[in-house]
N, C-alpha and C positions, 0 to 999 in steps of 0.2 A: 467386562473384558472385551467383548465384543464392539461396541461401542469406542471403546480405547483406539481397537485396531485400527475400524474405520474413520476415526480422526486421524488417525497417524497417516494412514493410504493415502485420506484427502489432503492433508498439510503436506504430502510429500511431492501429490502429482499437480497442486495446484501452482504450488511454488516451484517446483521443476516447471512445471510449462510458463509461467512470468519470468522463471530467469533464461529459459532459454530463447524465449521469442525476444528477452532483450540482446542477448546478446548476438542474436540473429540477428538485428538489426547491426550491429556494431558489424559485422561479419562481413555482408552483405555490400554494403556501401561500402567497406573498406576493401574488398575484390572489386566493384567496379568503378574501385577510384585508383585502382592498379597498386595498392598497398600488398605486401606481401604476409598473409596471417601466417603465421608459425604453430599457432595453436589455439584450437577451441575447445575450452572447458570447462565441465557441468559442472559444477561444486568447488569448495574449495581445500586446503588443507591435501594429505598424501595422496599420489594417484592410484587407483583403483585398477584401474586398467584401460587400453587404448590403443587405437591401433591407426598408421600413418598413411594416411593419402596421399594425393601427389605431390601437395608440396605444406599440408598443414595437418599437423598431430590431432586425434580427436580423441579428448581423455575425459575420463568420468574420475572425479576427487570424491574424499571419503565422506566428506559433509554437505550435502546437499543445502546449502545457506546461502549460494552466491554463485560466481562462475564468472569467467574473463575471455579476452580475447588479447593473444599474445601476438601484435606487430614486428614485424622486422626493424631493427630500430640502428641507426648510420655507428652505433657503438658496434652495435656486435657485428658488421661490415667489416669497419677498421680492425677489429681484432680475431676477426676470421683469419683462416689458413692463407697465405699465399695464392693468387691464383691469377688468371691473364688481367691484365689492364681492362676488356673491355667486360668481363663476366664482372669486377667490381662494378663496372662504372653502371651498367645494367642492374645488380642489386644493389645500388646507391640508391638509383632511379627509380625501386619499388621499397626504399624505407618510407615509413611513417614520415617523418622530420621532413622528407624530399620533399613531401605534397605542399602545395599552397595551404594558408589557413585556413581558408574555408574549404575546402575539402579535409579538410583534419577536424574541423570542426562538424562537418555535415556526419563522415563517420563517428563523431561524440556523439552528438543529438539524435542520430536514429536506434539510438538503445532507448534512451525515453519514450521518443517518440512512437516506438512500437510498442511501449507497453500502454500506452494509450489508442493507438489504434485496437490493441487487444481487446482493451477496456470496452471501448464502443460497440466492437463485434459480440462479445459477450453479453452486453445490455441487448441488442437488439434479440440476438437467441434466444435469451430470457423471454422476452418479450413477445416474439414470434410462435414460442413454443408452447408459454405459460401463460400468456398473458400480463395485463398491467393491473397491480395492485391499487384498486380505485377505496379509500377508507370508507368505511360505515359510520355514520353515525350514532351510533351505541354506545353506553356506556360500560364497554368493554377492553382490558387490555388486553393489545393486540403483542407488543414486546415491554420489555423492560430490558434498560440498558445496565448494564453490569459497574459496577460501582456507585451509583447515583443513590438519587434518597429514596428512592421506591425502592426498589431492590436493598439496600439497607434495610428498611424497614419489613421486609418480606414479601410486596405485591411481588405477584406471578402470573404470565400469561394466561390469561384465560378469565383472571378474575374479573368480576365487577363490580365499579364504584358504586354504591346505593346515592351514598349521600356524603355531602362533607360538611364538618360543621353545623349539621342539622337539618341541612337544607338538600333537598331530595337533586339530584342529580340525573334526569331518564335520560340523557343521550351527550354525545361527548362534548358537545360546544358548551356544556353547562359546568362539565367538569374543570376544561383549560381555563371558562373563565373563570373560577374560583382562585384557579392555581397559579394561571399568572398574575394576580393581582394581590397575592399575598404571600411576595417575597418574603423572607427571614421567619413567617409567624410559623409557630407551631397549629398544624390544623389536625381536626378529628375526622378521619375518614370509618364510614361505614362501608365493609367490602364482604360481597360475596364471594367467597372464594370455590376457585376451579374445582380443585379435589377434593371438598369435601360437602360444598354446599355449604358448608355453614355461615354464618352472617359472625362478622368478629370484627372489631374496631380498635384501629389501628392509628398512630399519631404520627405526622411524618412532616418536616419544617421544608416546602421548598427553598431552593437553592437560587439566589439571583444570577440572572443572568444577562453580564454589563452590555452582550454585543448585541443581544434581543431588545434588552431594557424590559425584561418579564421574572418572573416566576416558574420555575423547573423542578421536576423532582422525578424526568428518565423516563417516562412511557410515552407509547405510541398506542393508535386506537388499530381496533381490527380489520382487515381487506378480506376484498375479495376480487378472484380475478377476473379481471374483464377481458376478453379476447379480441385482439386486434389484427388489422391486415397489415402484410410482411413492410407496406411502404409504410404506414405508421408506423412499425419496429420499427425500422432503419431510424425515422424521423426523433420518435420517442429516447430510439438511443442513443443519438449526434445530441439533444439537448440535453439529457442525463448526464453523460460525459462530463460535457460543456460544464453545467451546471455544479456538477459532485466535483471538478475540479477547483471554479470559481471557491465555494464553502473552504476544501481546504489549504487553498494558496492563502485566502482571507484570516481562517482560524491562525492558520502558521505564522502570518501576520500580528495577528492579537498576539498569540503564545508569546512571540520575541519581545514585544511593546510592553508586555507583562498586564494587557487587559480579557487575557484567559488564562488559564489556569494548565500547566502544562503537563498534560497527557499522553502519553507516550509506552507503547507495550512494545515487547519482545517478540523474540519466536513461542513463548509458551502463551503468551496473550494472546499472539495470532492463535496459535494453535487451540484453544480454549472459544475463539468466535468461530472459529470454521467447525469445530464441535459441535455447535448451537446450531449451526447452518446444517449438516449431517443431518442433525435429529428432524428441522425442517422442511428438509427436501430438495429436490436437484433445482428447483426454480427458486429460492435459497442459495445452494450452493454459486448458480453461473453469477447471479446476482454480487454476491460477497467475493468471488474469482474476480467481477471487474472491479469493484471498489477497492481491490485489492492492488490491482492493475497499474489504475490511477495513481494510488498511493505511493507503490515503486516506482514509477514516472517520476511525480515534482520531488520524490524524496533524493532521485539521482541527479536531478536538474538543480540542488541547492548547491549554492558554490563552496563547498567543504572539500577539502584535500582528500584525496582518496576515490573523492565522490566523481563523477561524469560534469558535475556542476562545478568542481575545481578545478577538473582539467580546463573547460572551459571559457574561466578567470584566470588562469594560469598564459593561456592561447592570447586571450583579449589584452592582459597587460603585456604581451610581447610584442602584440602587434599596436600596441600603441608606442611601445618604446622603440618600434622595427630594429630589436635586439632578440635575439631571444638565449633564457637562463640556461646557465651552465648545467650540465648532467649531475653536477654533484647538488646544486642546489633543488632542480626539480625532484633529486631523489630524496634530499632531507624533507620537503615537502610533502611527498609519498607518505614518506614513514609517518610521519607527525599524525596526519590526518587521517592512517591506517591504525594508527595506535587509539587515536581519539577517536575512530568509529568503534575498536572493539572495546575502550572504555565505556562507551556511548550504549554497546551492546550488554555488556555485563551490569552496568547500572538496573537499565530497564529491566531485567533476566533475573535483576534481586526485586525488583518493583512489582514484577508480576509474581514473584514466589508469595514478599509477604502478602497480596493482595488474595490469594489463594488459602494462607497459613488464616489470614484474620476475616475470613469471611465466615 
C-alpha cells in the first residue's frame, strides 16, 4: 500500500512539474510578447480553486493530466461590454490574433521547448549528483523492459545468464552476441536467478528488430555509477537530450512508416514505469523525469489538432495563404483533434489495463 502511495506522490508531482514548466513557457513569452493571459491552469476538467491577480486568473483543475494558457483572443474584445474607443483599441492590441506570426508562433514553441530544456537540466542533476551509469560487463541483468520476451518469459533484474544454448556465457558481450544473431529461434537459456539462486532453464524466442537489423528479447546489463565533474554533467546532459531525442523523433518515424511496432502507454503505463523508478531510487527517478520531459516536448510539437504542433500547422498554412481561418473553422479543428486525443487517451488507458489483466 505504501508503495502504491508513493507512485501516486511521484506521478503526481513529476507530471505537475512537466506541465507546469510547459506551460510556463507558453506564459512567459506570451507576457513579453505583450499578449494578454487571462488564465493559467494546472490540470484540466472543473476548477478546484483559484485565485485572481492583476490581470490573469490562476486556477488549479480537478485532474492533474494537462493544463493551458487562456489568451485574450479579438472575439472576446468584439463581444466585451461597451467601453471607450481607445481602452478597445488597446485590448485589440494585447489579443493573441494582433501579434505577428512569429511571435504567436514563438509563444507556441516555448511550451516544448521548456520541457526540453527541463529535460537537460534534469539529465545533468542526475548526473552531477549521481553519477553516470558506465555498464559492466557481466553476465548479469541489469533491467528488463516490460512487455518484451524476457519479461514474458520471467527474467528479472538481478538474474544471471549462465549460458544459452549450451554454450557458457561469463560476461555480457557473449550473451547479445547469441541473442542478436538469432532472431525468431527459439533458444534455451540457463539463468541464475536473483531470489532464489537457483539455476532453472528457461526458453525464450528473440524478437527481430527491423530498425537494428538484430535480435531482441528486452534486457539491459548492470551499471555502476561513475562520478563526474559538474562540466561533464552539463556536457553529458546537452548529448543525452540531444541523443534520447534523436531515438524518438526516429522511432515515431518507423511507428507511422509501419517499420516498428506501435507502442504507446497511458497515464497508468506512465504511472507503472515511474513505479519501477520509486523502487530504484532518486537517480532513477530525475533520470525517468527527463525522459519524460522529452517525451512531452516532440509529443506536443506533432502537428495534430489540439496539440502545440497543430496550432502550429494551422499558423504555417495561414501564413502561406496570408489569409488566416475563420473562428468557426479553427474551432471545428480544436474539437476534432480534442476529441481524437481523448480517443487516443482512452485507447491506450484500455491497452495498458489489459497489458496489466494478462501479465
Amino acid at each position: 500500500m505504501f508503495e502504491i502511495l508513493k507512485t501516486v506522490i511521484a506521478f503526481i508531482v513529476i507530471f505537475g512539474v512537466l506541465v507546469f514548466v510547459h506551460e510556463f513557457g507558453h506564459f512567459i513569452i506570451a507576457k513579453r510578447s505583450g499578449i494578454k493571459v487571462l488564465e493559467f491552469a494546472f490540470g484540466i476538467g472543473p476548477k478546484l480553486f483559484g485565485f485572481q491577480g492583476k490581470e490573469t486568473l490562476y486556477s488549479i483543475r480537478i485532474l492533474p493530466l494537462g493544463g493551458f494558457c487562456r489568451f485574450l483572443s479579438v472575439e472576446e474584445v468584439e463581444e466585451g461590454e461597451e467601453g471607450d474607443q481607445v481602452s478597445r483599441e488597446e485590448l485589440l492590441a494585447r489579443s493573441f490574433e494582433s501579434k505577428s506570426i512569429w511571435k504567436r508562433m514563438a509563444v507556441i514553441v516555448a511550451g516544448p521547448l521548456m520541457n526540453f530544456i527541463l529535460g537537460a537540466v534534469l539529465f545533468v542533476v542526475a548526473f552531477a549528483f549521481f553519477g553516470v551509469a558506465v555498464a559492466d560487463n557481466q553476465n548479469l541483468i541489469g533491467e528488463v523492459s516490460l512487455g518484451k520476451p524476457a519479461a514474458t518469459a520471467g527474467l528479472a533484474a538481478g538474474d544471471r545468464i549462465m549460458a544459452i544454448n549450451g554454450t557458457e556465457t561469463p560476461d555480457w558481450n557473449s550473451v547479445t552476441q547469441q541473442i542478436h544473431t538469432n532472431p525468431g529461434e527459439k533458444m534455451s537459456f540457463t539463468v541464475e536467478k536473483a531470489d532464489t539462486k537457483q539455476i532453472v532453464t528457461i526458453e525464450i524466442t528473440p524478437a527481430y528488430d527491423q530498425e537494428l537489423g538484430k535480435g531482441l528479447i528486452g534486457i539491459a546489463p548492470s551499471y555502476t555509477m561513475q562520478k563526474v565533474s559538474v562540466l561533464k554533467s552539463i556536457q553529458y546532459g546537452f548529448l543525452q537530450t540531444v541523443e534520447f531525442t534523436r531515438q524518438l523523433v526516429l522511432y515515431l518515424i518507423h511507428m507511422i512508416t509501419g517499420k516498428a511496432p506501435v507502442e504507446l502507454s497511458g497515464p497508468i503505463g506512465v504511472a507503472q514505469v515511474i513505479g519501477e523508478g520509486v523502487k530504484q531510487g532518486m537517480s532513477s527517478l530525475f533520470t525517468l523525469a527527463a525522459v519524460l520531459s522529452i517525451n512531452f516536448g516532440v509529443l506536443n510539437i506533432l502537428p495534430l489538432p489540439a496539440l502545440d504542433g497543430g496550432q502550429l500547422a494551422v499558423m504555417t498554412f495561414e501564413g502561406i495563404r496570408r489569409k488566416p481561418l475563420s473562428i468557426e473553422k479553427k474551432g471545428w479543428i480544436q474539437l476534432t483533434g480534442f476529441a481524437l486525443l481523448i480517443a487516443l487517451m482512452i485507447a491506450v488507458t484500455y491497452q495498458d489495463i489489459l497489458r496489466i489483466i494478462t501479465k
